[in-house]
TIFIBA-550073 format. One record per atom (N, C-alpha, C): x, y, z. Coordinates in steps of 0.001 Angstrom, whole numbers, plus 524288, in hexadecimal, padded with zeros to 5 digits. Example, Ala and Ser with C-alpha at 12.3 -4.5 7.8 and 13.67 -1.06 7.14 Angstrom:
BEGIN
833867E9C681E78
8300C7EE6C81E78
833907F31C81E78
832327F73681BA8
835667FBDC81BE4
832648001E81EBE
//
This chain:
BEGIN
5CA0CDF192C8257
5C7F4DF6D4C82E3
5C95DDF8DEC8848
5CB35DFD9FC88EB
5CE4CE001CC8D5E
5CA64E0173C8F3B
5C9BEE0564C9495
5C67DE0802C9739
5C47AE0DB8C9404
5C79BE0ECCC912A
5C874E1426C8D8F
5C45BE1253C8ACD
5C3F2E0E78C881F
5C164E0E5FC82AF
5BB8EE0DF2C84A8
5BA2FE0ADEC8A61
5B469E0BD9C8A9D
5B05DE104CC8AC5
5AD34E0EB1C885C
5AA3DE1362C88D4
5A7ACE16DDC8DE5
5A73EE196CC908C
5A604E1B5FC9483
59FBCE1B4AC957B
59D66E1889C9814
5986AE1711C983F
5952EE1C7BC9C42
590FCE1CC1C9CB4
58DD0E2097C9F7D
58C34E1E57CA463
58C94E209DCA7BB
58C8DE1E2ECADAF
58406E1CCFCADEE
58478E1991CAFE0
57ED5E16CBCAFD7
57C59E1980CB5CF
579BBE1CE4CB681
575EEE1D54CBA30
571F4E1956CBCBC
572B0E1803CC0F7
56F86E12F6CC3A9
56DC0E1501CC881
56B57E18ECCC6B6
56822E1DE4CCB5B
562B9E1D86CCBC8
56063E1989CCC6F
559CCE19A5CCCD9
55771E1CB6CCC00
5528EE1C78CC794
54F9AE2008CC5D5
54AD1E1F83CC944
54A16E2672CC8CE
54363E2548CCB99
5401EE24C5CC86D
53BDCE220FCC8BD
5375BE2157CC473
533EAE2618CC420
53341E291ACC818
53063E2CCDCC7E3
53252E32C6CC53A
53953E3261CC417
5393DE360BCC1F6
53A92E34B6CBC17
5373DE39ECCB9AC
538A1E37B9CB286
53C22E38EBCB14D
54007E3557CAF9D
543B9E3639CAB50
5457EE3AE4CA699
53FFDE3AB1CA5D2
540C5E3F6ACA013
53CA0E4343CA3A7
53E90E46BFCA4A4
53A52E4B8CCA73F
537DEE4F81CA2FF
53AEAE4D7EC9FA6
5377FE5315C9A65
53479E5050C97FD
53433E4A88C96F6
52F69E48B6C95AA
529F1E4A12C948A
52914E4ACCC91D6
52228E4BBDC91CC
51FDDE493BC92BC
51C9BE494EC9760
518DEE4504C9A85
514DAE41DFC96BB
5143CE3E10C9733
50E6DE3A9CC9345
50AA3E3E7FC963E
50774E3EA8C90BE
50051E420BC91DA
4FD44E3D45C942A
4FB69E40ABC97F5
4F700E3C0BC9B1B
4F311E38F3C97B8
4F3E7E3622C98F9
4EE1EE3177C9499
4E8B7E3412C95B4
4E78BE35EAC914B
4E1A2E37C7C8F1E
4DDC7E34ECC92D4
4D9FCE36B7C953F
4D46EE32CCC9720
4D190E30C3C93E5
4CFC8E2BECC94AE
4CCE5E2A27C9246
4C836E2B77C9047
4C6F8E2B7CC8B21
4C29CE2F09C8963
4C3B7E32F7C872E
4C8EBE353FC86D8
4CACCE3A4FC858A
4CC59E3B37C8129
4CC97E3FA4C7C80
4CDABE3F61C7832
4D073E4346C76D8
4D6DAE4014C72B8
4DA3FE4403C733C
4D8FCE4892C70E4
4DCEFE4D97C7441
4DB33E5225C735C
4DB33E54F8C6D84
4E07AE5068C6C8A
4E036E52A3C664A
4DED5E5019C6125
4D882E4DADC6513
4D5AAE4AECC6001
4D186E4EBBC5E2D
4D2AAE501BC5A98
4CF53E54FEC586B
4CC01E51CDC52AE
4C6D1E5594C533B
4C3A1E537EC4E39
4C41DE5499C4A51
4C4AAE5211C4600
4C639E54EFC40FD
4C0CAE51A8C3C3F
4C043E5524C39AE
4BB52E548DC34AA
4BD23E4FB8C3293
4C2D2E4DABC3194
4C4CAE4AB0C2E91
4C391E45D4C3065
4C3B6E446FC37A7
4C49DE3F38C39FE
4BFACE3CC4C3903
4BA2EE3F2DC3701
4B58AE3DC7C34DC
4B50CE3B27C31E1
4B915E3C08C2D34
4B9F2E37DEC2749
4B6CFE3AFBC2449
4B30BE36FBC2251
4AFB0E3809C1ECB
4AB12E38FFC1EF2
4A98BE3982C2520
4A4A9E39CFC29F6
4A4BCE40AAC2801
4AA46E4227C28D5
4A89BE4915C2AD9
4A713E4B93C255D
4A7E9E491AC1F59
4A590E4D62C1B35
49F8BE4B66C1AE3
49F81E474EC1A57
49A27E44EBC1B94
49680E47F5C1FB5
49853E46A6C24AF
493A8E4905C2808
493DFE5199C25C6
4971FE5292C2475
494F9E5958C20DD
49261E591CC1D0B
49141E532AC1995
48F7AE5592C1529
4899AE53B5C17F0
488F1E521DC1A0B
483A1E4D84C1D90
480B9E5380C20DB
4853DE57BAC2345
48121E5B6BC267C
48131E5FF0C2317
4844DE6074C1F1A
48292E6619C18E7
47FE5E655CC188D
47EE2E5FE0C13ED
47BFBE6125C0FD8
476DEE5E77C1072
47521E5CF7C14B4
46F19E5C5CC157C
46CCEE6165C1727
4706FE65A2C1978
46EAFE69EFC19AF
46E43E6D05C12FE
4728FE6CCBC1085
471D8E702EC0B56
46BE1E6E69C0899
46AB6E6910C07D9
4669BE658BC0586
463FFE6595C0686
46351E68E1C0BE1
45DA4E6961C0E71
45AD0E6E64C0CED
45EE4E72AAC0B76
45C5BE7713C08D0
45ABCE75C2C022F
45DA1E7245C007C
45D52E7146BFA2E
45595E6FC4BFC31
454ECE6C2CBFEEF
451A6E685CBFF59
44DF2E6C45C00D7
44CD0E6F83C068D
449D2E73E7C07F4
4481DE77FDC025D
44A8EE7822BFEB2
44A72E7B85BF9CF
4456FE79E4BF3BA
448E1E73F2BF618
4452BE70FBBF1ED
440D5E6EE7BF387
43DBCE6F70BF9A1
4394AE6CF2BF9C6
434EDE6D48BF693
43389E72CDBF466
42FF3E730EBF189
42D9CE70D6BEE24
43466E6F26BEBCC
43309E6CC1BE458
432ADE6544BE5F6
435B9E6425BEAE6
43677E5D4BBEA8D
431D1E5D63BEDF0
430C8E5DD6BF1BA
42B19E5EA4BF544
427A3E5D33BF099
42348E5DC4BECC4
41F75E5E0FBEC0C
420C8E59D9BE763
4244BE57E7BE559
425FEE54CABE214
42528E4ECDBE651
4286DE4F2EBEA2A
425D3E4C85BEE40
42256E4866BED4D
4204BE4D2CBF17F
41886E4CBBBEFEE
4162CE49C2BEB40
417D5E4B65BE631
41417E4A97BE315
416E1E44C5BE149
41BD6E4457BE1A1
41D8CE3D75BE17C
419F5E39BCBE4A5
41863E3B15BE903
4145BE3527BEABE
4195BE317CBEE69
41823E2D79BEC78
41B5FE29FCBEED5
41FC1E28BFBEF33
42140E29CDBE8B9
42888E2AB5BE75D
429DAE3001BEA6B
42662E347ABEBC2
42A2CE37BCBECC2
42AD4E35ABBF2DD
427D8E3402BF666
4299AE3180BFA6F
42DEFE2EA1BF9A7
42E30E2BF8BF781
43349E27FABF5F9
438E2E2B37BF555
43728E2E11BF1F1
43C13E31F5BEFD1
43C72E3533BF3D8
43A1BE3737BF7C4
43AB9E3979BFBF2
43CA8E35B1BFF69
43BE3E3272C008F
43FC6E3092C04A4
44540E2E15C030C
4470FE2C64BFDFA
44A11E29E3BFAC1
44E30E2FE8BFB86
44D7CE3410BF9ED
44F21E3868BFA74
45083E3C37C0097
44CD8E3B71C0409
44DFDE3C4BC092B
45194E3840C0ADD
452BDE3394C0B1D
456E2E3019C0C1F
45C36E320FC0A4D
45AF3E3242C0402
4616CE3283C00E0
4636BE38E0C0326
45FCFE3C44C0402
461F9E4148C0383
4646AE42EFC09CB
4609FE4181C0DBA
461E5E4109C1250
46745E3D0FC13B0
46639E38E8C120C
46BFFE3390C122F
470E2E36EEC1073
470A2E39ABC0C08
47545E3B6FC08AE
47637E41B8C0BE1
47596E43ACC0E40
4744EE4852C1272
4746AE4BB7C0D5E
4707DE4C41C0ABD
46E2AE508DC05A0
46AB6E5311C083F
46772E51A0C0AA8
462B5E5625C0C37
4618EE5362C119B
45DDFE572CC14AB
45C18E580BC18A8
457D7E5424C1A9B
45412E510CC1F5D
45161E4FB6C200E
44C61E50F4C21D5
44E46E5791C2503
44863E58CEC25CB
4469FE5B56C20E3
44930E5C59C1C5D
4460AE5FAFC184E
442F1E5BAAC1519
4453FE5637C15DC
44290E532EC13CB
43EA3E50DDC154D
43EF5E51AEC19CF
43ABCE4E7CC1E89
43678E527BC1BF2
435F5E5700C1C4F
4316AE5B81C1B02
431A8E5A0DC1680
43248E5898C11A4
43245E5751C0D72
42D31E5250C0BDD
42FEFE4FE6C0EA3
42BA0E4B20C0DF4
4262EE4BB8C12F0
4274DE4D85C1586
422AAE4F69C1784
41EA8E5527C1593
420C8E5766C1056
41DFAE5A1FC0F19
41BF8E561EC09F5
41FFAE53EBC08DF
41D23E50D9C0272
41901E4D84C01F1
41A9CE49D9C078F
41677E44E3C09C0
4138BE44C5C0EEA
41431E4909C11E8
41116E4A44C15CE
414CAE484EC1AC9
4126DE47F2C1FDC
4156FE47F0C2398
41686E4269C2543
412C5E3CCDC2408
4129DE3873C2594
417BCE36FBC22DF
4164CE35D8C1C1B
41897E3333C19E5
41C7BE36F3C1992
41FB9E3CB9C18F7
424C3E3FDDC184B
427C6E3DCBC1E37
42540E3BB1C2203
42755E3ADEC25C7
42A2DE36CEC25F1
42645E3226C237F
42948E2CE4C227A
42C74E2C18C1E1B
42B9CE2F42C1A65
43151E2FDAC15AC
43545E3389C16AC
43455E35D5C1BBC
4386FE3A28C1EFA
43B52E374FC20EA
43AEAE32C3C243A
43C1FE2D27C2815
43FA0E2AAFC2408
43EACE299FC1FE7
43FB5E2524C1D9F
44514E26EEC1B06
4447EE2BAFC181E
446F6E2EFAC14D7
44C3EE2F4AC19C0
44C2BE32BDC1E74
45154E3223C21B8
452E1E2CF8C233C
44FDDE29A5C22FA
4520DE25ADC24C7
455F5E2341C2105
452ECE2277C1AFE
45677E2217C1677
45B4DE245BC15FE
45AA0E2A94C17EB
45F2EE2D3BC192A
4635CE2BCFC1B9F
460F1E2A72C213E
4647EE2940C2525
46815E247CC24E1
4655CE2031C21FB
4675BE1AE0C1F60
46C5EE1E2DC1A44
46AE8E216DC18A4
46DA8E21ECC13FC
474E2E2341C16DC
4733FE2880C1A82
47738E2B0BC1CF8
47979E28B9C1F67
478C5E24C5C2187
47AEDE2145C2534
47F1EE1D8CC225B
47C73E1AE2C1C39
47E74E17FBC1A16
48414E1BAEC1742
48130E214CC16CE
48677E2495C1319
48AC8E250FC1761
48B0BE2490C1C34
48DB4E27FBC1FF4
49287E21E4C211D
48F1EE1C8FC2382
491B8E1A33C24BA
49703E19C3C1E21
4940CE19BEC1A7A
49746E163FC15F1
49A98E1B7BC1675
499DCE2087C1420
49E10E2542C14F9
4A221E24E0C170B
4A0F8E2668C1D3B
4A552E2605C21D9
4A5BDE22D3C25D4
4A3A1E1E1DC247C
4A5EBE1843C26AA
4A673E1AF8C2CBE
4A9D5E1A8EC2EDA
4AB70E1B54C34EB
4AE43E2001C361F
4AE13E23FAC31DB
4B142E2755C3413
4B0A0E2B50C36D7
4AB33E2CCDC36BB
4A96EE2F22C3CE8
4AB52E2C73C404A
4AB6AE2947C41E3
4AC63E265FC4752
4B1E1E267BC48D8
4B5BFE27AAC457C
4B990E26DBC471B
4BD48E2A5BC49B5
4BA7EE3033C4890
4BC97E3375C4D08
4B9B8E335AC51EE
4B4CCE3235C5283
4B259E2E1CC56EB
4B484E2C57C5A80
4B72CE2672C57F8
4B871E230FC5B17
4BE87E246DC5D21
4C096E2918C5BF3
4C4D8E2AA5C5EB4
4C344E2DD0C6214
4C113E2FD3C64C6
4C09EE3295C686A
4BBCAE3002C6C18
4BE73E3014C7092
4BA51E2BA5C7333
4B56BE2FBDC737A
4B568E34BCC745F
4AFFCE373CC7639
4AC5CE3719C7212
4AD94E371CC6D06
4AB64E370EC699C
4A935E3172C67D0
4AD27E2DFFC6888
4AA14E281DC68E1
4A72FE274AC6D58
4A838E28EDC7267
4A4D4E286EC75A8
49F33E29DAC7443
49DD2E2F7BC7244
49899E318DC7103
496E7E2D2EC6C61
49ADDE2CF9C694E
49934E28E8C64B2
49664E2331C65CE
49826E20AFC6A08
49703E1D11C6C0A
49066E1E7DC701C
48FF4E20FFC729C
48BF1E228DC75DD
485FCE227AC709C
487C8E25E9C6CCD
48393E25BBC684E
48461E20B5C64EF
48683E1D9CC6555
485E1E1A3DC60E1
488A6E150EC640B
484F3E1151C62C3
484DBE0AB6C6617
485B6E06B7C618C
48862E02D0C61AA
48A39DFE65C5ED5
485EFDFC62C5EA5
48591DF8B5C5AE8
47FD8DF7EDC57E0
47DB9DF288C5C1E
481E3DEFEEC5F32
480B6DEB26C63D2
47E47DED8CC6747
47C89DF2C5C69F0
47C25DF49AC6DDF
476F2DF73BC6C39
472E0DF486C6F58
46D11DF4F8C6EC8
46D0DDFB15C71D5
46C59DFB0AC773E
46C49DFFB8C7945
46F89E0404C764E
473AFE02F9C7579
476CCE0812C7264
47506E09F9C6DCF
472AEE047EC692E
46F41E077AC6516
46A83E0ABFC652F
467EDE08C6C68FA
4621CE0CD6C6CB8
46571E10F8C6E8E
468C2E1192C6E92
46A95E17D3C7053
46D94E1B0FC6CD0
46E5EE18A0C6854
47191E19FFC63C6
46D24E1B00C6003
467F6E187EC6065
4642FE1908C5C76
46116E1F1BC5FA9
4601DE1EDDC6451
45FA1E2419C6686
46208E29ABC653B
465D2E296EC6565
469CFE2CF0C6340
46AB6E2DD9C604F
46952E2A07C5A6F
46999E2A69C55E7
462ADE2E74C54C0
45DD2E2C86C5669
45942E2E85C56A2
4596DE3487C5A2E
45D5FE354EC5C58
45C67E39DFC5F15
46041E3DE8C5CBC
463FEE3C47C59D9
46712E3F71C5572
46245E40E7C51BD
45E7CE3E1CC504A
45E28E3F79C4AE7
45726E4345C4B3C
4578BE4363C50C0
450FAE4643C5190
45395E4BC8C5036
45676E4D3EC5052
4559BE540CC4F1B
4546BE55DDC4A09
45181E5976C4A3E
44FD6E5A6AC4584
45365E5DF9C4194
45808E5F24C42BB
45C0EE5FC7C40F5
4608CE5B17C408B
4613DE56E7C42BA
464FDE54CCC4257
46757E546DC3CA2
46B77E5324C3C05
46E73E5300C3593
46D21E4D52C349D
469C1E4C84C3037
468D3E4748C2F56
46DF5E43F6C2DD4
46E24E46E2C28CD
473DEE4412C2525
479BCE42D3C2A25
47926E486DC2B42
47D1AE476EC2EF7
47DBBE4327C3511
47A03E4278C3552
4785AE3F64C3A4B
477F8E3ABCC37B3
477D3E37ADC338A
477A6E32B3C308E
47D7DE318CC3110
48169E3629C3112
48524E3575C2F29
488E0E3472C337E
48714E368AC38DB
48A4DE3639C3DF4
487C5E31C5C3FB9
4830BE2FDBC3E4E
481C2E2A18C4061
48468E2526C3D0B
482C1E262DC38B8
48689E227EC35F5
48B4BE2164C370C
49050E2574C37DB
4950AE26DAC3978
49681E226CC3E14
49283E2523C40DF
49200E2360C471E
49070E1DA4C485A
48F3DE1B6DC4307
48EB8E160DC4340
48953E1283C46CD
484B0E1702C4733
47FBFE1424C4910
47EEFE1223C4599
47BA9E0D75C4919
478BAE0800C45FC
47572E0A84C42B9
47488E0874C3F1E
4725EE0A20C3A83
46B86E0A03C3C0A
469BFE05BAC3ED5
46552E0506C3F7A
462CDE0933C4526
46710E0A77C48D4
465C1E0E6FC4B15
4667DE1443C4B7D
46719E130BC4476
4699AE1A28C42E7
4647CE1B48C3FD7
461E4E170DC3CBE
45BD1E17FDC39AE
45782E186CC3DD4
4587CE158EC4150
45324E15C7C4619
45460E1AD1C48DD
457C5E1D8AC4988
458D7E20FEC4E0F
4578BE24E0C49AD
458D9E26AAC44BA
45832E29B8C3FCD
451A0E2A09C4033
450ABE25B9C3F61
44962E2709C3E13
44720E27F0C4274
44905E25CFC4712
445E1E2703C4D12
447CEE2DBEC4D65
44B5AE303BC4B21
44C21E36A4C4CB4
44B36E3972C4A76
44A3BE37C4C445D
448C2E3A71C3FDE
443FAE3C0CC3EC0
4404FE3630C4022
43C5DE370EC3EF5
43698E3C28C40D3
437ABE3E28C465D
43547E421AC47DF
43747E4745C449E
43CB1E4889C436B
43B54E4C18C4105
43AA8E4BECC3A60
439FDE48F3C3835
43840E47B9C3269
4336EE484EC3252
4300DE45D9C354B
42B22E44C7C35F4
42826E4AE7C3633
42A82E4D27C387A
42AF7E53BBC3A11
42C34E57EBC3513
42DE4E54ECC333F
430E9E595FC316C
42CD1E5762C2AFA
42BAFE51D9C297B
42846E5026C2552
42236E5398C2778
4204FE543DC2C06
41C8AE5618C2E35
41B06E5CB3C2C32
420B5E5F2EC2CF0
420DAE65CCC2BB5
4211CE64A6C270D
42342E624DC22E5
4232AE616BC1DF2
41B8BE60E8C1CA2
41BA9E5CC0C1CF9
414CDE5C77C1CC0
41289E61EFC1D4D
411DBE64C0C21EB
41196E69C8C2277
41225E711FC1E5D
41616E6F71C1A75
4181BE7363C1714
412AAE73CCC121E
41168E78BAC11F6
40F06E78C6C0DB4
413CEE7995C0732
416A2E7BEBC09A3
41AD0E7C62C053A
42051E7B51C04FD
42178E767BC0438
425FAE7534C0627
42B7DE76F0C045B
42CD2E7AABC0851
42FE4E7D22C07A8
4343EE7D97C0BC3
4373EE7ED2C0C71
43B04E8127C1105
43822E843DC1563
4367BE88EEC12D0
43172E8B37C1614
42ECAE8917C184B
42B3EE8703C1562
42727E839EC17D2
42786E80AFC1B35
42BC7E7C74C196D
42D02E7960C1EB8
42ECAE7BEDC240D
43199E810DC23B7
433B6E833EC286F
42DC5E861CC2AAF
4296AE8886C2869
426CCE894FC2AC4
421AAE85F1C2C2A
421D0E7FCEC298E
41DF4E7C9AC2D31
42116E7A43C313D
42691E7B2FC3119
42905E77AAC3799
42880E7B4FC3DC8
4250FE78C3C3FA1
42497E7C6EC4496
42988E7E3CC467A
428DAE832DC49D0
42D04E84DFC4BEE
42D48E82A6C50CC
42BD6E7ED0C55C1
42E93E7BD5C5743
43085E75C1C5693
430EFE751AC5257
4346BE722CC4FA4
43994E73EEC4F28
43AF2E7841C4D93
4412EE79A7C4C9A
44229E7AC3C5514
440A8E7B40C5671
44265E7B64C5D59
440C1E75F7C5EB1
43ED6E7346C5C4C
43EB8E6CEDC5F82
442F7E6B0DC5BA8
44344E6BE9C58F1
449C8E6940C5633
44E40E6A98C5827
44EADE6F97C5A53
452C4E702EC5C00
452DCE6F7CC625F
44ED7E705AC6327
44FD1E6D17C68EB
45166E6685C69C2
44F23E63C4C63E6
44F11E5DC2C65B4
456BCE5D7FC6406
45851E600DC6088
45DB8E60CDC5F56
46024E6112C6385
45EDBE653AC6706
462DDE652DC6B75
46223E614BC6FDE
45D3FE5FC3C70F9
45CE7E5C08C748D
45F8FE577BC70E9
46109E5502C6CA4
462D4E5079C6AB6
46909E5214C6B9F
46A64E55AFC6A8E
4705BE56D3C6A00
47304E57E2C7055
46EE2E58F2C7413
47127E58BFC79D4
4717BE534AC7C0E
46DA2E5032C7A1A
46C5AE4AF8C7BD0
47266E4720C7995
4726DE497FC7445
47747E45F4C7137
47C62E4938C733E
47F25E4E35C760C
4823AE4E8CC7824
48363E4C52C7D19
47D7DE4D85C80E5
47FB7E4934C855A
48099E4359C85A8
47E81E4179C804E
4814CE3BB3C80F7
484DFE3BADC7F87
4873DE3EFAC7BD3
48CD5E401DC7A49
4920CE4057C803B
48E51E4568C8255
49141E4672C855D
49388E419CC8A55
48ED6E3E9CC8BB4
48FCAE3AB2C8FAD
49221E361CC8C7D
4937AE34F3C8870
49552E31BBC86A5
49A95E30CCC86B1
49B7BE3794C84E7
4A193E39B2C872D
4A37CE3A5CC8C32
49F8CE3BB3C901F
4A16DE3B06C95E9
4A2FCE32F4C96C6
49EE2E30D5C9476
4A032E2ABAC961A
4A474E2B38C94D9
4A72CE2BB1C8FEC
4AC24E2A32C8D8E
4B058E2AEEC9170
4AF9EE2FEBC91F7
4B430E3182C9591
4B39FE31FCC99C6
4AF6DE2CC7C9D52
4B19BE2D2FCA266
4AD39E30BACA623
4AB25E32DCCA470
4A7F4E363BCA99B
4A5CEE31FACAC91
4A5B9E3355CB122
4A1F2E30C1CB4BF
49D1DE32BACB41F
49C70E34DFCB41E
495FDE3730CB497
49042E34BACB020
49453E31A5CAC0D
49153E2EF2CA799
49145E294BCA9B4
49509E2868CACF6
49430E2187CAFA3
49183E20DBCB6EE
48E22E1F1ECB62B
48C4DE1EF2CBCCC
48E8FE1C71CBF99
49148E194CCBDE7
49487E1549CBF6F
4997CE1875CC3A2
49C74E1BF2CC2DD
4A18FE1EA0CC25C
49EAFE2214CC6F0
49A6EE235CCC80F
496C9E27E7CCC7F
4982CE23F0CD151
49ADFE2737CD64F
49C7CE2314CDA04
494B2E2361CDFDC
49425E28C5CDE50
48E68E2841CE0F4
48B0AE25B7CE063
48BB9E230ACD9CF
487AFE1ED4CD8CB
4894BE18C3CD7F3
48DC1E1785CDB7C
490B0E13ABCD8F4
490E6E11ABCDFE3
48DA2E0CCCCE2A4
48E74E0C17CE5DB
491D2E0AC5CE8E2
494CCE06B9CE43D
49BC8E03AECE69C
49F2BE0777CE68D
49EDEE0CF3CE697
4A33BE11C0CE8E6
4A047E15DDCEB3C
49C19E13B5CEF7B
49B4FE15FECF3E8
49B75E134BCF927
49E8CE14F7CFC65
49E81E1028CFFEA
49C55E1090D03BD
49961E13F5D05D1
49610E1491D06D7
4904FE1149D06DC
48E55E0F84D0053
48C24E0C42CFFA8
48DCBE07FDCFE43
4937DE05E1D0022
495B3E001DCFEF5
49578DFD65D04C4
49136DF8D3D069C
4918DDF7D3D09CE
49772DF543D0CD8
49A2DDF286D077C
4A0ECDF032D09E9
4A4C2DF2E2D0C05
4A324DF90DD07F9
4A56FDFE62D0B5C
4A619DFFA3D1068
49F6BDFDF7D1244
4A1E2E023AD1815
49F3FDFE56D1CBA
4A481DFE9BD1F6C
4A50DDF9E3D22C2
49FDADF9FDD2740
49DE3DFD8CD27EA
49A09DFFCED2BA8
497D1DFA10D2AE2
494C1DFB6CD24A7
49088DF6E7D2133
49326DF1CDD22E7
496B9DEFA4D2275
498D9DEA32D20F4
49A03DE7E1D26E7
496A4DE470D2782
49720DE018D2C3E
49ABADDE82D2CBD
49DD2DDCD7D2998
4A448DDA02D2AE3
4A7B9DDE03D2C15
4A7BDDE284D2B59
4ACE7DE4ABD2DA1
4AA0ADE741D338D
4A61EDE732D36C3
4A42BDE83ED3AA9
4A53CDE52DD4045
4A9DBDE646D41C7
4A9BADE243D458A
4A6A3DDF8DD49BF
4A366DE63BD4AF4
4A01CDE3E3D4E07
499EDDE173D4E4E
49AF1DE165D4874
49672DDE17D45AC
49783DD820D445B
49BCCDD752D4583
49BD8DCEC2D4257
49DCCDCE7AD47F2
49C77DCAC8D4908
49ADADC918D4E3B
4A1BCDC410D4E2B
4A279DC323D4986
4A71ADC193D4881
4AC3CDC373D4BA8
4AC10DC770D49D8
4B0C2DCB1BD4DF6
4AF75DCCF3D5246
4AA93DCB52D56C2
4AC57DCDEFD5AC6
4AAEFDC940D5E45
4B056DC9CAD6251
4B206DC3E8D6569
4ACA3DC277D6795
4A9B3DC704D6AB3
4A7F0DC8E0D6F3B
4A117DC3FED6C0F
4A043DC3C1D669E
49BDADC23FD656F
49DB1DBDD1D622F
4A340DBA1FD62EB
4A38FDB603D60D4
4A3FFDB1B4D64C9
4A0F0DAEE3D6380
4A0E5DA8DAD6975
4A650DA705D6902
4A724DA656D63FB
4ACE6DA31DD63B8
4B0D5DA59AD65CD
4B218DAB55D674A
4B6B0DADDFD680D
4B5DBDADBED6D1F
4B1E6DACE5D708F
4AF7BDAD8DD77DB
4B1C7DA8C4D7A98
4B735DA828D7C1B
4B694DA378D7E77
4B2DEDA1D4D8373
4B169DA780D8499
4AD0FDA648D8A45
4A724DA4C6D8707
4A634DA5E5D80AD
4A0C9DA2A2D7DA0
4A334D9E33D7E03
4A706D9C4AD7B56
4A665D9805D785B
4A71ED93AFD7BDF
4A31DD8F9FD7C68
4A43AD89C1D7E6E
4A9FED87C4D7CFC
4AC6AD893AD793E
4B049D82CFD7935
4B51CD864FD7A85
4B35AD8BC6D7D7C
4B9C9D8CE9D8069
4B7EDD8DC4D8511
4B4C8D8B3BD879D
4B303D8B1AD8DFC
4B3AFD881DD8DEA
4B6A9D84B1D936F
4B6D8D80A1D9504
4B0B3D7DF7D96D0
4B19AD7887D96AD
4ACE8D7602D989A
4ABDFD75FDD9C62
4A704D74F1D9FF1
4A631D7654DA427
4A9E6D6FDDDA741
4A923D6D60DA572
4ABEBD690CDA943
4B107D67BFDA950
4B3F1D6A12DA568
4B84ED6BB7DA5C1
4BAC0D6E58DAA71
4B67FD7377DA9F9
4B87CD7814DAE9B
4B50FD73D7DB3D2
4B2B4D712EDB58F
4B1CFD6F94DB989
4B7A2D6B31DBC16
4B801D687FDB817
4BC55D6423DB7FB
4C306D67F4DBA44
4C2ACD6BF5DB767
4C6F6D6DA3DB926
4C73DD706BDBDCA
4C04BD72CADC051
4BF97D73DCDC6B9
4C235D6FE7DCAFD
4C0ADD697BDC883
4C1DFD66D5DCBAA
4C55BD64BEDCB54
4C9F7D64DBDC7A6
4D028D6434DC90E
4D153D68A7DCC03
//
């Protein structure tokens, strides 16, 4: 092969690159890494990421409202039938306040006045108790088998939302966390509006212990049942009417006051739950440098040399010649000559 026939190669550059300048300048820079805690911008909520949680929890806040007018309509004729049953109709009254409340068919305070007009205020109170509780067992059992986990799972993608999730609700090992999960569960359910059906259905979802979803249910329920079996007792004619005009009128302004004090109380734990997540200082005391003694130095005695005896020279008696015997050859005996030494050498 001649010189002709080779191929003509491309001359090789051996010109040192700088590291600092880029290569490709039109590049599109990498997006800065998200902070921790942060949720992407284009995670948006959709009805669908619910499953089978989101038709469920609509039919749970309708139709205990529609059932509650069917029910307000018919007191007249089931009211006094009631009554005249005796003991079965107690029975059948609470057998029926369970299934209808559990299945979100009808309402709880119309029933609460129900049995407190049929059986008076003691006993409508305690088949008022028994009857939501049946309920609450029922809803709980329909909600978990329904939609298994699928509330939770747009949840657990977004940390702020698991964060709040976590703040209300404690793993069943954690004594203190269930005393604060059974709180919260009892302070959801005091309003005298709260959505029964529907609130069975975000606890269930939400995966509280079962045993501190019935105790926190009857510890919040029970004042206003008891209340509300009480104005029942009260009705000479049980009616819609009637009941609206034996319920005092500050009752409807203490309900809505205890509503808003529950719903400010449950945003600010919301809210600080979400500051922990992401970092505020102001939720950890720890991170406050005014209250944190080892980053004031001021109050660190190793800090400031003033305090500390060893770096003081003229405090250790160590470093100064003037107060050590050993460094004085005019102190110390064994660098003076002896006295008969210095006589002996007078007399040579």
């Amino acid at each position: 092969m001649t010189d002709a026939d080779t191929p003509p190669t491309e001359p090789v550059d051996h010109t040192p690159t700088d590291p600092t300048i880029d290569p490709a300048p039109n590049r599109v820079p990498n997006p800065p890494a998200a902070p921790i805690g942060s949720e992407p911008a284009a995670a948006e909520v959709t009805f669908s990421e619910f499953g089978r949680a989101g038709p469920l929890a609509l039919v749970a806040a309708v139709l205990p409202v529609l059932g509650g007018f069917v029910l307000l309509g018919s007191l007249p004729v089931v009211g006094p039938q009631l009554r005249d049953m005796g003991v079965l109709g107690m029975v059948l009254y609470a057998a029926v306040f369970a299934l209808t409340s559990g299945f979100a068919i009808l309402p709880t305070y119309a029933q609460a006045a129900l049995g407190g007009w049929a059986f008076g205020p003691v006993v409508g109170s305690a088949l008022g108790v028994g009857g939501f509780i049946g309920g609450s067992l029922i809803g709980y059992a329909v909600a978990r088998f329904t939609t298994g986990d699928d509330a939770l799972e747009p949840v657990r993608k977004r940390p702020k939302w698991n964060a709040v999730y976590r703040a209300f609700v404690a793993d069943e090992g954690a004594a203190n966390g269930l005393l604060k999960t059974l709180g919260y569960v009892t302070l959801v359910r005091v309003p005298p509006n709260s959505p029964f059906a529907l609130t069975n259905l975000l606890m269930a979802s939400a995966r509280v212990p079962l045993g501190v979803f019935v105790i926190g249910t009857a510890a919040g329920m029970l004042p206003r049942t008891a209340l509300l079996a009480v104005i029942g007792s009260s009705v000479e004619e049980l009616t819609k009417d009637g009941i609206k005009e034996a319920r005092p009128a500050w009752i409807f302004w203490a309900g809505i006051g205890v509503s808003v004090v529950v719903l400010y109380a449950l945003v600010q734990i919301a809210d600080r739950a979400i500051r922990r997540a992401v970092g505020d200082p102001s939720t950890d005391p720890g991170t406050d440098p005014g209250t944190d003694p080892g980053t004031d130095p001021g109050t660190d005695p190793g800090t400031d040399p003033g305090t500390d005896p060893g770096t003081d020279p003229g405090t250790d008696p160590g470093t100064d010649p003037g107060t050590d015997p050993g460094t004085d050859p005019g102190t110390d005996p064994g660098t003076d000559p002896e006295p008969g030494a210095q006589a002996d050498a007078a007399d040579a």
